[in-house]
Structure formats: structure tokens, C-alpha cells
C-alpha positions as CSV (number, residue, x, y, z in Angstrom):
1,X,-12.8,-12.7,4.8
2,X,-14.0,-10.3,7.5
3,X,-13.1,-6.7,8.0
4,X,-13.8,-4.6,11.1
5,X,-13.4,-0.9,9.6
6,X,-15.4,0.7,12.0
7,X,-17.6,0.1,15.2
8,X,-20.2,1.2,12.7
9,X,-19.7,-1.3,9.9
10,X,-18.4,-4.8,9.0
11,X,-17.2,-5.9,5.4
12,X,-17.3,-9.6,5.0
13,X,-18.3,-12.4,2.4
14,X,-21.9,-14.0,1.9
15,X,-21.0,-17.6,3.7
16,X,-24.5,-19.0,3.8
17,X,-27.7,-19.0,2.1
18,X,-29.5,-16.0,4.3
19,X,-26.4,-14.4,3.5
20,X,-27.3,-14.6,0.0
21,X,-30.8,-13.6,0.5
22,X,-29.8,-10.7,2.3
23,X,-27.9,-9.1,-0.4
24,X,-30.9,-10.5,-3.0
25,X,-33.4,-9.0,-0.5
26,X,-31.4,-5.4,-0.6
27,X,-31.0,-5.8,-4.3
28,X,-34.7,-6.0,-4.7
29,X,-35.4,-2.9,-2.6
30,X,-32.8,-1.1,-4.9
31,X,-33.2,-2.2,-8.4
32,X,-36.5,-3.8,-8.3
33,X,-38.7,-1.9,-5.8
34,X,-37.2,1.9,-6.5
35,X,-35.4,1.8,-9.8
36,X,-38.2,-0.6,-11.4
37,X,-36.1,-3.2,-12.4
38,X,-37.1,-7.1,-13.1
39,X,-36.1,-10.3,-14.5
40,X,-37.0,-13.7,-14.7
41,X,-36.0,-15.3,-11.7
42,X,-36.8,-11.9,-9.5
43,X,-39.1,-13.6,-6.6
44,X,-41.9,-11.3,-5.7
45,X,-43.1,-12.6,-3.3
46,X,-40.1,-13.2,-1.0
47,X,-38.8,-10.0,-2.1
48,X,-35.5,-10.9,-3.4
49,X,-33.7,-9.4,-6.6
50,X,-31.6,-12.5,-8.3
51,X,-30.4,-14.5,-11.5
52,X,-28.5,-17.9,-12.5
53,X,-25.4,-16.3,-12.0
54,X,-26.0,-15.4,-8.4
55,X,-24.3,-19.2,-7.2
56,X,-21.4,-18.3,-9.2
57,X,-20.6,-15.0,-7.9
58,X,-18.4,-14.1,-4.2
59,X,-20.8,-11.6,-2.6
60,X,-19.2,-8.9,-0.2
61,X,-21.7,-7.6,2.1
62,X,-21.6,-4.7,3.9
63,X,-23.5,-4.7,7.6
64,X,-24.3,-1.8,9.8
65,X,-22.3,-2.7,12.9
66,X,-25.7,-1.9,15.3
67,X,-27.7,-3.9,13.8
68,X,-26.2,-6.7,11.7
69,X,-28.5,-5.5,8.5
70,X,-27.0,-5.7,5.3
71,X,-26.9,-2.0,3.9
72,X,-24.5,-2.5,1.2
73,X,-23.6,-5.5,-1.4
74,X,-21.1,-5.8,-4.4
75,X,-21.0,-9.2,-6.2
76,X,-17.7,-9.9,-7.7
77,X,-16.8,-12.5,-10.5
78,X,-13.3,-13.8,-11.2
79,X,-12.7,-15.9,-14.7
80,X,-12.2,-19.1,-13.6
81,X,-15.8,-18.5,-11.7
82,X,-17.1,-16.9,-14.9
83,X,-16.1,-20.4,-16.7
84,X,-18.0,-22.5,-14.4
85,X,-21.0,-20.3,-14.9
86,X,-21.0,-20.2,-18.9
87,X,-19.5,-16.8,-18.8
88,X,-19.3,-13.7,-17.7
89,X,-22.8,-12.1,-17.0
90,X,-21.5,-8.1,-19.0
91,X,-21.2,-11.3,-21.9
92,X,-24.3,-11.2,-22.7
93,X,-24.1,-6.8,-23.3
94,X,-20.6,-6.5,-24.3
95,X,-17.6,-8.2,-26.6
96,X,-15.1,-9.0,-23.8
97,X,-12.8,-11.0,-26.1
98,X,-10.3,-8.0,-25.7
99,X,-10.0,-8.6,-21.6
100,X,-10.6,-12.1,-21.7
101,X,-7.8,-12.9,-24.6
102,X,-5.3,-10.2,-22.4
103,X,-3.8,-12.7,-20.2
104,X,-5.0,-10.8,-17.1
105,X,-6.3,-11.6,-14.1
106,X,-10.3,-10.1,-14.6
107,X,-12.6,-9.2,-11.9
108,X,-15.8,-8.4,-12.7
109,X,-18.2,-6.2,-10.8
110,X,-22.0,-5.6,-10.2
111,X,-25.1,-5.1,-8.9
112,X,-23.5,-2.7,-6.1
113,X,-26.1,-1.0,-4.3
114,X,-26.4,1.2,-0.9
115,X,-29.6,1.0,1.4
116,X,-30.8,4.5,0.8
117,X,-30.6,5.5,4.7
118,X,-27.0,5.2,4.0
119,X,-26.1,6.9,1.1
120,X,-24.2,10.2,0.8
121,X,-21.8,9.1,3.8
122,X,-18.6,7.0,4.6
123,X,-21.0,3.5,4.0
124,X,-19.3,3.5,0.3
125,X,-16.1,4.1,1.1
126,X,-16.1,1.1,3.6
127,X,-17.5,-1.3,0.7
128,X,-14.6,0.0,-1.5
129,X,-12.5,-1.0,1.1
130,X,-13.6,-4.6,1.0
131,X,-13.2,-4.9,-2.5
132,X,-9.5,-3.5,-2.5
133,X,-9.0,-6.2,0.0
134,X,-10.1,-8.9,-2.2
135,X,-8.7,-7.0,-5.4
136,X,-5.3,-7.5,-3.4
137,X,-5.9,-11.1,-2.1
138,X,-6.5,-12.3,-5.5
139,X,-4.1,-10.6,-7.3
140,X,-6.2,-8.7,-9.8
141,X,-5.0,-7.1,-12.6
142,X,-8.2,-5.3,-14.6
143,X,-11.7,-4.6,-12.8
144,X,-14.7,-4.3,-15.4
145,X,-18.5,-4.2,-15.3
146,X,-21.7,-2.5,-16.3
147,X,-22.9,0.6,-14.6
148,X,-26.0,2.1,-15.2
149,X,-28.1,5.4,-15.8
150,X,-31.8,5.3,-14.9
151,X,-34.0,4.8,-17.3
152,X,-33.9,3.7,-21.5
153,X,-33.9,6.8,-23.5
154,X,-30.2,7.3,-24.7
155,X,-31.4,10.8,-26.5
156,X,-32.4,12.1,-22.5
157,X,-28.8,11.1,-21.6
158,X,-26.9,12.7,-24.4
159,X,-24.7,14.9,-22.6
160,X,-23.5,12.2,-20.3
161,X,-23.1,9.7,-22.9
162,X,-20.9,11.8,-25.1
163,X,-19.0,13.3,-22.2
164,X,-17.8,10.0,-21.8
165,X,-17.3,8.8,-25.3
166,X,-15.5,12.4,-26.1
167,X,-13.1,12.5,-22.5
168,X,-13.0,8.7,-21.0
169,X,-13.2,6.1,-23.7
170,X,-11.2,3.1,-22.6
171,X,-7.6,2.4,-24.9
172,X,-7.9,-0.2,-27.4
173,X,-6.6,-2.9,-25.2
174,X,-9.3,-2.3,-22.7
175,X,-11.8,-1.4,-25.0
176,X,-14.5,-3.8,-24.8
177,X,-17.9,-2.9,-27.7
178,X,-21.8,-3.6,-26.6
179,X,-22.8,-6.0,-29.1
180,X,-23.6,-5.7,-32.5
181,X,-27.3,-6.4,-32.1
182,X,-27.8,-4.1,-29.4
183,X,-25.1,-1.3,-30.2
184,X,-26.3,2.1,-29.1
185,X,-23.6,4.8,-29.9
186,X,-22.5,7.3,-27.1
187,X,-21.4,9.9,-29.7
188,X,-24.5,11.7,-29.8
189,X,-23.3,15.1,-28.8
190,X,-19.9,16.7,-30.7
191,X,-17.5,18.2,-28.4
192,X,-18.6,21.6,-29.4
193,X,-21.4,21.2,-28.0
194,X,-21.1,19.3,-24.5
195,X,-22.1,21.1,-21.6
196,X,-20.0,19.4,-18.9
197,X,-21.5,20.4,-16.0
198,X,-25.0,19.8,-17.2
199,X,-23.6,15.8,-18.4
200,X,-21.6,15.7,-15.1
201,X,-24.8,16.5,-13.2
202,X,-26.7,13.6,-14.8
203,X,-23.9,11.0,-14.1
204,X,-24.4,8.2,-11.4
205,X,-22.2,8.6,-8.9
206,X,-20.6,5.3,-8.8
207,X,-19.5,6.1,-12.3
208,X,-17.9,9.4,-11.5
209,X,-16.1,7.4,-8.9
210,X,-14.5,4.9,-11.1
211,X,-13.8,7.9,-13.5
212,X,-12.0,9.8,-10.4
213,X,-10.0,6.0,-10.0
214,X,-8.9,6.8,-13.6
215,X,-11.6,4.0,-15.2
216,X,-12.6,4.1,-18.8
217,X,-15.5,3.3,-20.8
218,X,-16.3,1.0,-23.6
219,X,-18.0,1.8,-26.5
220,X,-21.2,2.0,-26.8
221,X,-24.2,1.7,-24.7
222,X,-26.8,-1.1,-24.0
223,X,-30.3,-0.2,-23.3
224,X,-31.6,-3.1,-20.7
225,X,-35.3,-3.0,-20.8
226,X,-35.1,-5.7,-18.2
227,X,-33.6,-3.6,-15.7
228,X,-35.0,-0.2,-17.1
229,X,-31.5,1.2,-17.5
230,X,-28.7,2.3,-20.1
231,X,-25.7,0.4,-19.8
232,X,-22.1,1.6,-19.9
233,X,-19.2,-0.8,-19.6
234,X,-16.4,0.8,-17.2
235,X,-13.3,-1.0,-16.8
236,X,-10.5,-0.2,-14.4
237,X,-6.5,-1.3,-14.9
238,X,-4.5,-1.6,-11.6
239,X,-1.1,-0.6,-13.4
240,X,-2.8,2.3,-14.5
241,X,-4.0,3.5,-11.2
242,X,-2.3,6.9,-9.8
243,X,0.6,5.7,-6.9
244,X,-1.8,7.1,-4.5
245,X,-4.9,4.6,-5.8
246,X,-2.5,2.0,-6.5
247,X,-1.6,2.0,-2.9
248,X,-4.9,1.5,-1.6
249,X,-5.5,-1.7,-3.7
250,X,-2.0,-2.9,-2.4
251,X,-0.8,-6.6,-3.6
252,X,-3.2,-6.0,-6.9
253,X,-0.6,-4.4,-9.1
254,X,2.7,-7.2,-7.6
């Protein structure tokens, strides 16, 4: 899979192992190096942001057409590549039996990330592009994945948290729950008393775009310590998709 969209960029899939290590090496700039992230596996030294999923994963790259550098990456996880791996990796935040007993065909999504030189452009909309492609070419049915807010205090993100529980919780048969052990409610704010343009202001823009797509969100948050971050599951159903999304992901809803 290659994809000339522009003179400026090229959308493709990680073939080698510097592939690879160019998205890891971009991850770690993103979620290690500015957000504070870490993990186990994260290699300091080398600079490279990773985990045992990682050789399971397809990982669509973005590159700046000048200069070949990798400025965007999504990794993307169908099931029968979640079963080699042991699972999917929003498993191990989440209670996906409800997508995973649907009889759908599942993609799941993460660790997207923008080299900050190109954010606030057309870089995103060239990535999305990429993934409708491969959305299409594997016939997928129901996208889903964590997305994150900076930092682990669920009381700071209140208004957000409720503004989704209140307007954008998923329907039952896509609503996946963060598990038990780590269940952080979202309903923190009543709708009396939700200031939407202060909790719209405070929401990650990758989450307001699914929201525009017409995503949903699970219940309940995750705080990841690991990754300094509170979790929110979004999950996004091509039959549900407004004709004029639907037509950008093509083959996806056939």
C-alpha cells in the first residue's frame, strides 16, 4: 500500500525494520519526550517509543514528500492480528467482549501522533486518508481504540468527561466498559451544570474528530499512569457513518 496524495506527502505501510523505528522514533518524541509518557520496553537510549504488540500491528506512516521523514504514524490492529498477539492491546483497559462477540470485522486504532511542525494543517487529513484506504481494502465494519487527555486527574477533566458521558456515550451494542479494577466514571458533572464550551475547549482534537465522524464513547475512563494520560474508548461504526463520511471510507460499509 502506497498513496501519492500530494507532492507534499506520501501514505504508505511500515515494510521494514527502519520503517518501524521510524514510527517508534516519532512516537517517542510525541508521547515519551513531550507528553511524558513511558513503559517497559521504551528504549532510551535509541529514542524509540514501543511495546510487544508493536510486531503485531500494520503501521501507516505518513512521510513529508521533501524529505522522506516520517511526520505522521497510526498503528492499526485487525482481529485475526489481535489473536496472534494474545489480544487486543485496549484489552488490557477495556471489556471488548461486546465488539469482539458482534460478528464484525474490528479495526483497532492507536498511538496516532503528528510531528508537531505539522500540526494544525492538511498533514491529518492525508493520514485519514490512508486509513480509509485500508478501512476499505479490508472491509471493516467497526473502528475502536483509546484516545487520550493529558495528564491523570479525572476531577481536572470533569467538564470533558461528562460532556461525553451526557451527549456521546456509545449504544449498547458498541458499548465497551474500562474494567472493573480500574473503572473511573465520566459522570462527574450533571447536565445542569456542563459548560460546553469550556469541556469542548479541553478536548483533544483527534477526539472531537471522531465525534464530528459520528464516534461514540464507552463508559468509563482509565487513568494510564504509564503513559501519564486518561483514557477514553472511542469506537466508530461504518453503517452508522453520515452518506457523506460513508463515502469517503468507500468498500468499508459493502
Amino acid at each position: 500500500m502506497a498513496q501519492d496524495l500530494s507532492t507534499q506527502f506520501r501514505v504508505r505501510l511500515a515494510q521494514t525494520a527502519e520503517d518501524l523505528a521510524a514510527a517508534q522514533r516519532l512516537r517517542y518524541d510525541v508521547f515519551v519526550a513531550e507528553l511524558g509518557g513511558g513503559g517497559a520496553l521504551v528504549d532510551h537510549d535509541l529514542r524509540l517509543e514501543k511495546d510487544r504488540f508493536d510486531p503485531f500491528y500494520d503501521h501507516l506512516l505518513l512521510e513529508d514528500g521533501e524529505t522522506g521523514a516520517v511526520v505522521g504514524v497510526y498503528r492499526l490492529m485487525r482481529a485475526e492480528q489481535a489473536a496472534a498477539a494474545g489480544g487486543f492491546y485496549s484489552a488490557g483497559e477495556y471489556d471488548l467482549s461486546v465488539l469482539e462477540n458482534s460478528g464484525r470485522r474490528l479495526l483497532e486504532l492507536g498511538r496516532s501522533c503528528l510531528h508537531p511542525a505539522y500540526r494544525g494543517g492538511v498533514a491529518m487529513h492525508h493520514l485519514w486518508a490512508g486509513l480509509a484506504e485500508y478501512v476499505a481494502r479490508h472491509k471493516i465494519e467497526v473502528l475502536f481504540g483509546v484516545a487520550s487527555f493529558h495528564g491523570t486527574d479525572t476531577a481536572a477533566l470533569a467538564q470533558p468527561l461528562s460532556l461525553l458521558h451526557h451527549r456521546h456515550l456509545a449504544p449498547s451494542d458498541l458499548r465497551v466498559r474500562a474494567l472493573s479494577k480500574s473503572f473511573k466514571s465520566m459522570d462527574l458533572i450533571d447536565k445542569a451544570h456542563l459548560d460546553r464550551k469550556a469541556a469542548t475547549m479541553q478536548m483533544p482534537s483527534l477526539i472531537k474528530a471522531y465525534l464530528r465522524l459520528g464516534g461514540f464513547i464507552g463508559e468509563g475512563a482509565f487513568v494510564d499512569h504509564t503513559f501519564n494520560t486518561v483514557d477514553v474508548c472511542l469506537t466508530l461504526d461504518t453503517a452508522r457513518l453520515s452518506s457523506r463520511h460513508a463515502r469517503i471510507y468507500g468498500g468499508a460499509t459493502a
